[in-house]
C-alpha positions in Angstrom: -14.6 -22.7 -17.6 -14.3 -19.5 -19.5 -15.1 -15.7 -18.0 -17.8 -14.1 -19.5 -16.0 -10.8 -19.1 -16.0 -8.2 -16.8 -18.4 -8.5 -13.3 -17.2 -5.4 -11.6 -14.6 -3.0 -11.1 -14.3 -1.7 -7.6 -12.2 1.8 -7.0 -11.6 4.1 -3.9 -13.2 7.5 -3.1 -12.5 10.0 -0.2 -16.0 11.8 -0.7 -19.1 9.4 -0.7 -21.5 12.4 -1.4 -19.8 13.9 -4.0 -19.0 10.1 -5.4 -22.4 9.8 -5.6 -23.6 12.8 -7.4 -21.0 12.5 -10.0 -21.8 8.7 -11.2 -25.5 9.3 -10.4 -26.1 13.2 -11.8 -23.0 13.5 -14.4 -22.9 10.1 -15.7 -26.1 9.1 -15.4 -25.5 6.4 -13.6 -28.1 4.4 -11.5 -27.1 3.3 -7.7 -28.6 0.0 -7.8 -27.0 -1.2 -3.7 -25.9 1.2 -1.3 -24.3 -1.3 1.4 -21.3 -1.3 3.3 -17.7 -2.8 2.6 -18.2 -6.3 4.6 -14.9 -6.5 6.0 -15.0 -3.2 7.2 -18.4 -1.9 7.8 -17.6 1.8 8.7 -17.4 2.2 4.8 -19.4 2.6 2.1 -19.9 0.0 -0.8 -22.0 2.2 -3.7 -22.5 0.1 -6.4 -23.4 1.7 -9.9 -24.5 0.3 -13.1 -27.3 0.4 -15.8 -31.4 0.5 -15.8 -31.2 -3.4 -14.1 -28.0 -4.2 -12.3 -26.7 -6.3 -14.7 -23.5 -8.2 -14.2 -20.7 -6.4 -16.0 -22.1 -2.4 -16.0 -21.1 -2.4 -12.4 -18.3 0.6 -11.3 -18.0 0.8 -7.2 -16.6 2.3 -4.6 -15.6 1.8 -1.0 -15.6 5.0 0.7 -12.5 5.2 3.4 -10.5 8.7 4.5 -7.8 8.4 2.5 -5.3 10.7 0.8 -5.1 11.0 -3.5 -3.6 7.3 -4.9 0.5 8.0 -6.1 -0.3 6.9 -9.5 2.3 4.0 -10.4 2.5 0.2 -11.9 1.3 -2.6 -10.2 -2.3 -1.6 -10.4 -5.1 -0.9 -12.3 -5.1 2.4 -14.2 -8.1 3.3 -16.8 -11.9 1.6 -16.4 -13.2 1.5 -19.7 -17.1 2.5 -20.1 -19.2 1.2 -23.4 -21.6 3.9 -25.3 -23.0 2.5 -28.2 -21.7 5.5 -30.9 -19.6 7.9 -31.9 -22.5 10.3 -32.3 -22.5 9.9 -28.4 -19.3 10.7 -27.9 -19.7 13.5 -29.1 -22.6 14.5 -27.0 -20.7 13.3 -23.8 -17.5 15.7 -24.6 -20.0 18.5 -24.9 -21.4 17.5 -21.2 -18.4 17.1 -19.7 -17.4 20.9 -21.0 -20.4 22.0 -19.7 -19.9 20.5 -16.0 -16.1 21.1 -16.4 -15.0 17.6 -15.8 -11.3 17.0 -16.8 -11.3 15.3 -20.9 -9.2 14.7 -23.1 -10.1 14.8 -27.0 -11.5 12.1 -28.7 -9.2 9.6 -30.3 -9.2 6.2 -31.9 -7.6 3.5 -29.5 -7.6 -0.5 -30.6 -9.8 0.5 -32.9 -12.3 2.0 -31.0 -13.3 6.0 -30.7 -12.7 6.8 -26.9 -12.8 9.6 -24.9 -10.7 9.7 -21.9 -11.9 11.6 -18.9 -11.1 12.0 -14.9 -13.8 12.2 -11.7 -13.5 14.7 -9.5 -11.0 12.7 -7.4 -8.7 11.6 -10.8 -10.1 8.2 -10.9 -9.1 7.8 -14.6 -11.8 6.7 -17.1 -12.9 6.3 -20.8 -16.0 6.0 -22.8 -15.5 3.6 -25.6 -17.8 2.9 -28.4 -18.8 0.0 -28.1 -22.5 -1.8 -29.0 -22.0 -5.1 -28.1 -24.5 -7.0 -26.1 -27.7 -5.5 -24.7 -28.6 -2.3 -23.1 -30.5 -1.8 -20.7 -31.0 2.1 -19.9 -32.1 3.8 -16.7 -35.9 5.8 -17.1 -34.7 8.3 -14.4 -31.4 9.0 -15.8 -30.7 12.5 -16.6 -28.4 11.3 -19.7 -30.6 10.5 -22.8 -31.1 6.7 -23.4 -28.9 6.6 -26.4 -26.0 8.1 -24.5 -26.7 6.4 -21.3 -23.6 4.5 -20.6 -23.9 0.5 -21.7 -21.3 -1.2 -19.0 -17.7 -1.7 -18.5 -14.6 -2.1 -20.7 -12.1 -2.3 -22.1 -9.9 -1.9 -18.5 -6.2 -1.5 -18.4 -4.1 -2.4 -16.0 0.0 -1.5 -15.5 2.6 -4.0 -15.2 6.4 -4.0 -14.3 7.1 -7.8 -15.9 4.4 -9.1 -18.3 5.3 -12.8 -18.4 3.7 -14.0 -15.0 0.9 -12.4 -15.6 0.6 -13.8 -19.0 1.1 -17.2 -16.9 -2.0 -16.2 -14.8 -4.1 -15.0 -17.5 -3.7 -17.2 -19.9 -2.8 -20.8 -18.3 -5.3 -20.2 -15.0 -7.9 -17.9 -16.3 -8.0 -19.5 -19.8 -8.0 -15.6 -21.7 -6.4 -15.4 -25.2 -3.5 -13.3 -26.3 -5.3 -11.1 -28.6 -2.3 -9.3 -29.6 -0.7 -5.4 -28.3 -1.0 -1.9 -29.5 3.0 -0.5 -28.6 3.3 -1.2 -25.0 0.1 -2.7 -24.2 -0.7 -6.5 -24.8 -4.4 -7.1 -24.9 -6.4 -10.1 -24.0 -9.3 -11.8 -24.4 -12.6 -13.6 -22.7 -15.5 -14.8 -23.7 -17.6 -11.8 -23.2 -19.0 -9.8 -25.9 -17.0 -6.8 -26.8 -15.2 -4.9 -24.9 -16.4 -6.1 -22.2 -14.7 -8.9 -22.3 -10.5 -7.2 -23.6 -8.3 -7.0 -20.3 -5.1 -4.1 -21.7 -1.9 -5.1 -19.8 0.4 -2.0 -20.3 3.9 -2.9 -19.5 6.3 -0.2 -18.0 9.2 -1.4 -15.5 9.8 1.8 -15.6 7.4 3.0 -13.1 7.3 2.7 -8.9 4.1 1.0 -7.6 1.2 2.7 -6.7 0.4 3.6 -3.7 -3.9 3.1 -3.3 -5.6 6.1 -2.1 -8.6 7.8 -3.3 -8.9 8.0 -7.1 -7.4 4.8 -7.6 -8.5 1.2 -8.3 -9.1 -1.4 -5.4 -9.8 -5.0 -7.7 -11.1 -5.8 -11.0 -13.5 -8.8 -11.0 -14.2 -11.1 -13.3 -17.6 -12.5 -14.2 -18.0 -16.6 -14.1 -21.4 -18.1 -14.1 -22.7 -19.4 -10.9 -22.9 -23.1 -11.7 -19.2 -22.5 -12.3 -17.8 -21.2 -8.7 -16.9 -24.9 -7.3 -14.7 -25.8 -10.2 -13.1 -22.5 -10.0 -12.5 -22.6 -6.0 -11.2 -26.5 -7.2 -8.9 -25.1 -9.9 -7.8 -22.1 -7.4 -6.6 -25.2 -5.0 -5.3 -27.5 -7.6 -2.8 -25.0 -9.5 -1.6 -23.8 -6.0 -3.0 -20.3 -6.3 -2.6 -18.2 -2.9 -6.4 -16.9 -2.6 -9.1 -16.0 -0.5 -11.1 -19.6 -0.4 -14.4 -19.0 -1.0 -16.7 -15.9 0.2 -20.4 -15.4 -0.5 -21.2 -11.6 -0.7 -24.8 -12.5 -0.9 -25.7 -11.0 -4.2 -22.6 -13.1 -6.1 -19.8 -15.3 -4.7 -16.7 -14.4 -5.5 -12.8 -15.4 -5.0 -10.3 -13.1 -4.5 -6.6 -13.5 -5.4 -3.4 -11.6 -6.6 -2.2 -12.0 -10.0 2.3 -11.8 -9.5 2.3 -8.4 -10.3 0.1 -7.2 -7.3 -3.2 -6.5 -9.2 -6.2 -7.8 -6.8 -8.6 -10.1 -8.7 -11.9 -11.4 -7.9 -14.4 -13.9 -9.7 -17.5 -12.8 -9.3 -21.2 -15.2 -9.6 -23.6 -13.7 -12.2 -26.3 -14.8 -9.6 -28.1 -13.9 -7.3 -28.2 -10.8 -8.6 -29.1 -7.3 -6.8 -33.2 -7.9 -7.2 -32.4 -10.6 -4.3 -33.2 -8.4 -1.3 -34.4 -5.7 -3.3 -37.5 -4.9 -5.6 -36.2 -3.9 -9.1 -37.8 -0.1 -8.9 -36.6 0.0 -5.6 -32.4 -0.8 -5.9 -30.2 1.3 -4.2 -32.5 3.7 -2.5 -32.3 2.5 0.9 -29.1 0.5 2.9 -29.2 -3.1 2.1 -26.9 -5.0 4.3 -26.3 -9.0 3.9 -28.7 -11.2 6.6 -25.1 -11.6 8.8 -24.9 -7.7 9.0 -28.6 -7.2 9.4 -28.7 -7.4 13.5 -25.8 -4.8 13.0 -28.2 -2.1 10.9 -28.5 0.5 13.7 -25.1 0.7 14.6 -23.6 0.4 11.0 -26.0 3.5 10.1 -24.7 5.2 12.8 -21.5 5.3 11.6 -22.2 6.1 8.0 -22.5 9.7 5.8 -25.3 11.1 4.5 -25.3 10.8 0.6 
């Protein structure tokens, strides 16, 4: 019972339609499920990720009228994105001076040449080099295969007391202490690279965040799908407050708060996203789960154009 890394990361924007041409036109990302958030189906869901959906590329948004996130502890605060070279670096600072987005320069972090960078909204992100595991680029991506981004990770998350979360993350979620770089312990899974590194920076220091747009909603963590019983059982047997389980339709997943706030999720790597949808076709129309479906002219009602 070991995570395989990284599933998704889901984060909060104000402004679906420019949301979805930044991830789609500037990173080159493919929209593979425009849905709706299930518990609240006035919003958005827009999930992003490479040429085939794969389980652990995913970055997505719920889309609600918020105001900017109060940046703080307690939450996550950098998504980590895998390119497979330096040499694209490189070309992706270059881009981002072109379309103006906000950079900063290049620098080594854990080892690893990254380049931080903000959206449009300050959701804070980084390219990392990083060419572990397969890649699976996007034919109609306007970013050259061998700069198309490869999936998530690392992702950092801020912290006012790191010892329960250690508890969590270690004892219930069976990571490794990999060790820390200053004030930020890193830990391990199973998955392949960065991918699979969780950062826990710890600064008691800082108030809690406040979410809002440009902030992160839940990390989830990837589990295979013969595995989601045991985890529900282990969930239950260690006492963990948590959602019980929930099936999303394209994964299952189990939701519960580590003790410093942070909202996690275990997430299937099956079904998959090619369920309800042909492969060529993903993300191009609304794809709702069969209990929404009877709901589909009244949800689109309700919703933005992208």
């Amino acid at each position: 019972m070991n995570l395989k890394g990284f599933h998704h990361l889901t984060a909060v924007t104000a402004d679906a339609p420019g949301n979805y041409r930044f991830y789609t036109e500037a990173l080159g990302l493919r929209l593979v499920k425009k849905t709706v958030n299930q518990d609240d189906t006035s919003a958005y869901h827009l999930f992003y990720a490479d040429g085939v959906g794969s389980p652990g590329t995913d970055i997505t948004f719920f889309d609600w009228p918020v105001g900017r996130e109060r940046r703080g502890s307690h939450s996550v605060t950098r998504t980590g994105l895998r390119v497979g070279s330096e040499a694209s670096l490189g070309w992706w600072q270059q881009r981002f001076k072109t379309l103006g987005v906000q950079q900063a320069g290049i620098a080594e972090e854990n080892g690893r040449p990254t380049l931080a960078f903000e959206d449009h909204e300050g959701q804070r992100l980084a390219l990392v080099v990083d060419s572990h595991g397969d890649a699976h680029p996007w034919e109609q991506s306007p970013v050259p295969a061998e700069h198309q981004i490869r999936g998530l990770g690392p992702i950092t998350m801020s912290v006012a007391d790191p010892d329960p979360t250690d508890m969590v993350l270690t004892k219930l979620m069976n990571m490794t202490a990999a060790g820390r770089s200053g004030d930020t312990l890193i830990y391990r899974m199973d998955g392949p690279g960065a991918v699979g590194e969780l950062h826990v920076t710890v600064d008691p220091s800082l108030p809690p965040a406040q979410q809002g747009a440009g902030g992160v909603h839940h990390v989830a963590f990837n589990i295979p799908y013969a595995d989601y019983d045991a985890w529900a059982s282990r969930l239950r047997s260690m006492r963990v407050p948590n959602s019980g389980p929930v099936d999303r339709f394209w994964f299952k997943s189990l939701y519960f708060r580590e003790p410093n706030g942070v909202l996690f999720e275990l997430a299937t790597d099956a079904p998959g996203f090619a369920t309800d949808e042909p492969m060529d076709k993903l993300g191009t129309t609304l794809s709702l789960p069969p209990f929404l479906e009877n709901r589909r002219t009244e949800i689109e009602a309700g919703l933005k154009r992208l």
